[in-house]
C-alpha positions as CSV (number, residue, x, y, z in Angstrom):
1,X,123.6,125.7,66.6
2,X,124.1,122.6,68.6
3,X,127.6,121.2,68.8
4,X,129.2,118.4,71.0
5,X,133.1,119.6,72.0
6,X,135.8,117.8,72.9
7,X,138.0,119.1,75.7
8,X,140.8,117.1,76.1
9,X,138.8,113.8,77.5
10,X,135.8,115.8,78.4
11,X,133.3,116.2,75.8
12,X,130.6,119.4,76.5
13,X,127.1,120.5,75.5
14,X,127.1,123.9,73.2
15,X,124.6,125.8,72.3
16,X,124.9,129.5,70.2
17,X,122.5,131.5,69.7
18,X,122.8,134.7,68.3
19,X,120.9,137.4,70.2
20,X,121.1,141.1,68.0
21,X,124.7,142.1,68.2
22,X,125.9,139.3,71.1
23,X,125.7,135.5,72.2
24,X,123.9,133.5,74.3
25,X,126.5,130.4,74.8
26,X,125.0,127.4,76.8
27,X,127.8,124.8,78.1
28,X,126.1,122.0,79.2
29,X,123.9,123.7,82.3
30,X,125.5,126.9,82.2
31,X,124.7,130.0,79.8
32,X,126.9,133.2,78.9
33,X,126.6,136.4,77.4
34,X,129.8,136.7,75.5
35,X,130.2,139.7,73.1
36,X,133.0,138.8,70.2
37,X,135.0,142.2,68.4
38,X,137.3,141.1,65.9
39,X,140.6,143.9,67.5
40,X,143.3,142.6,64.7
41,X,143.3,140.2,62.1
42,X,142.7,136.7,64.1
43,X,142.5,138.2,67.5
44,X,139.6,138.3,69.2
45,X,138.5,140.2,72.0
46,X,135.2,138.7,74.0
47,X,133.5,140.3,77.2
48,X,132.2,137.1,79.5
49,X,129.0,137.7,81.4
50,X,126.2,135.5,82.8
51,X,123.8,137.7,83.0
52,X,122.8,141.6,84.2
53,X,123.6,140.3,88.1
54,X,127.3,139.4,86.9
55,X,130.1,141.4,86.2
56,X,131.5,140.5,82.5
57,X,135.1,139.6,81.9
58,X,137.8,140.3,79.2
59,X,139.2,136.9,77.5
60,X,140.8,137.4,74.5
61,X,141.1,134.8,72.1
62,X,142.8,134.0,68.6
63,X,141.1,131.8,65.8
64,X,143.6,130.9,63.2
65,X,142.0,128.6,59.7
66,X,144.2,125.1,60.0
67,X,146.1,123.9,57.3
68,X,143.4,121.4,56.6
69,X,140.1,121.7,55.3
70,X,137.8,122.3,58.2
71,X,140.6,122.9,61.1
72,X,140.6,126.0,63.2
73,X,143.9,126.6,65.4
74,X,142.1,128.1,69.1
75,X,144.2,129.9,71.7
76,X,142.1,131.6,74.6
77,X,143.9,133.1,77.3
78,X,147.1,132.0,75.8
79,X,146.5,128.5,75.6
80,X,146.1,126.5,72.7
81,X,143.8,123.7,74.5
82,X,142.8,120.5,72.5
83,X,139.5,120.8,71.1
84,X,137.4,118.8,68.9
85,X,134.0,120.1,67.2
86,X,131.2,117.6,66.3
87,X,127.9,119.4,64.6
88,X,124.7,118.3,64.2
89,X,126.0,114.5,64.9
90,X,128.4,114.7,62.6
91,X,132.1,114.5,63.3
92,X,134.3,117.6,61.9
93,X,137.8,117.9,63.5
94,X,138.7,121.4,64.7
95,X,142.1,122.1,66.3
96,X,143.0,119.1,66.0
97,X,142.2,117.4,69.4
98,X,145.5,117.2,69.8
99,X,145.4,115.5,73.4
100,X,144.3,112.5,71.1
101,X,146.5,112.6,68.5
102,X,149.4,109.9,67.9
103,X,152.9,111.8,66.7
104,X,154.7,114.9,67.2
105,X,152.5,117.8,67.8
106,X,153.8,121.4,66.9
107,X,152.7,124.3,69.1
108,X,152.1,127.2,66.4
109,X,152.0,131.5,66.9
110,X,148.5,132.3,67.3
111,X,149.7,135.5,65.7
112,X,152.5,137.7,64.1
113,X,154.8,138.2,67.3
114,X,157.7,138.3,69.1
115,X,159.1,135.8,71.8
116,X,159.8,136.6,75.0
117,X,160.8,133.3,76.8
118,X,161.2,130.1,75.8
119,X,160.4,127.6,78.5
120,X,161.7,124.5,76.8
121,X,164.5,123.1,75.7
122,X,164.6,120.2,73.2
123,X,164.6,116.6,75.2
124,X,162.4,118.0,78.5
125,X,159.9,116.1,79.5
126,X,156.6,118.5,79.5
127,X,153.3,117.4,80.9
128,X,150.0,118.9,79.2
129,X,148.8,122.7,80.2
130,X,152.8,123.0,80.7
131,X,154.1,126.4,79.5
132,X,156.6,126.4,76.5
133,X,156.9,129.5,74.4
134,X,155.7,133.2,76.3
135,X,154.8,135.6,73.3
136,X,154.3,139.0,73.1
137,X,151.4,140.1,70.3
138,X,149.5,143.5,70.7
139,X,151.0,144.3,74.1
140,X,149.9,141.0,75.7
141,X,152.3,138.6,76.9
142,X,150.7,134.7,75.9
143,X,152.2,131.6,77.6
144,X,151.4,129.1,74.9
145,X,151.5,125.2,76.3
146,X,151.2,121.8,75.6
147,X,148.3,120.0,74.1
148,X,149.5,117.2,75.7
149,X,152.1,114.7,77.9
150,X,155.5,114.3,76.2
151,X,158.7,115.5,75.3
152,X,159.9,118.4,73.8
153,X,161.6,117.5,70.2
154,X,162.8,120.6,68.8
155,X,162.2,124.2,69.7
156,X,162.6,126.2,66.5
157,X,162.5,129.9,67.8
158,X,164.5,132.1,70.3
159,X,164.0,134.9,72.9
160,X,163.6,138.1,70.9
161,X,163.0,136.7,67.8
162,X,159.7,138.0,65.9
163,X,157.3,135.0,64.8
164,X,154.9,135.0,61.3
165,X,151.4,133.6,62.6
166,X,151.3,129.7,62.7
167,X,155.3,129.6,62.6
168,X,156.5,126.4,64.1
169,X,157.7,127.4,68.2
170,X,158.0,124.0,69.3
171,X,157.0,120.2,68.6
172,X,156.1,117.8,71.3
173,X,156.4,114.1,71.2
């Protein structure tokens, strides 16, 4: 499959191909052997390689459906980075390219958790990539961040509380 993806501003060359069990992933000039096992529910855990000559690396990653038709919410590495999907030439918004996006944006659980810090506090100015919310899920400790520039609105959750996936954490102005 051939898609175009939006970055933030950058917009990227894909190509999957599915090779017996793994994937041969081509970013613009650059391809990767990635093998995906589903560990729990929407978490994902994929082994990074670019070949036999290169040592692979661990990046997990959560996929969560969007609320609407066609959205995926993405966190890799515990970031939830703006991303928008076009197939085959035609547009289909996934995650929302949020970087884009006019209005308040609201940083979601990738995951049933708990929260460990929160980062934020409502009125702080934030700039995007900037930590907000640090969640613990399976063990691993996620700093989730902004999408984008702006300022922190409301931050719905605590330290220590546990967190349903796609609860609310905080929205961003």
């Amino acid at each position: 499959m051939h898609y175009d993806v939006v970055i933030g501003e950058r917009t990227r060359k894909v190509v999957v191909l599915r090779i017996g069990e793994a994937w041969r992933v081509t970013v613009d000039d650059s391809t990767y052997e990635v093998q995906a096992t589903r560990v729990d529910g929407a978490l994902l855990s994929l082994l990074v390689g670019q070949g036999p000559a290169t040592p692979s690396r661990s990046v997990p990653a959560v996929v969560i459906p969007g609320k609407a038709s066609g959205a995926l919410g993405v966190h890799v590495n515990g970031r939830q980075p703006a991303v928008a999907i076009s197939e085959s030439g035609r547009s289909r918004r996934r995650g929302g390219a949020a970087a884009h996006r006019i209005g308040p944006l609201r940083l979601t659980a990738p995951m049933p958790g708990k929260v460990v810090r929160v980062l934020v506090a409502p009125g702080d100015a934030v700039e995007a990539g900037q930590g907000l919310v640090v969640a613990e899920a399976m063990k691993m400790h996620n700093e989730l961040r902004a999408a984008k520039a702006g300022r922190v609105v409301s931050v719905s959750v605590t330290e220590g509380q546990s967190s349903d996936a796609e609860a609310v954490l905080a929205v961003v102005e």
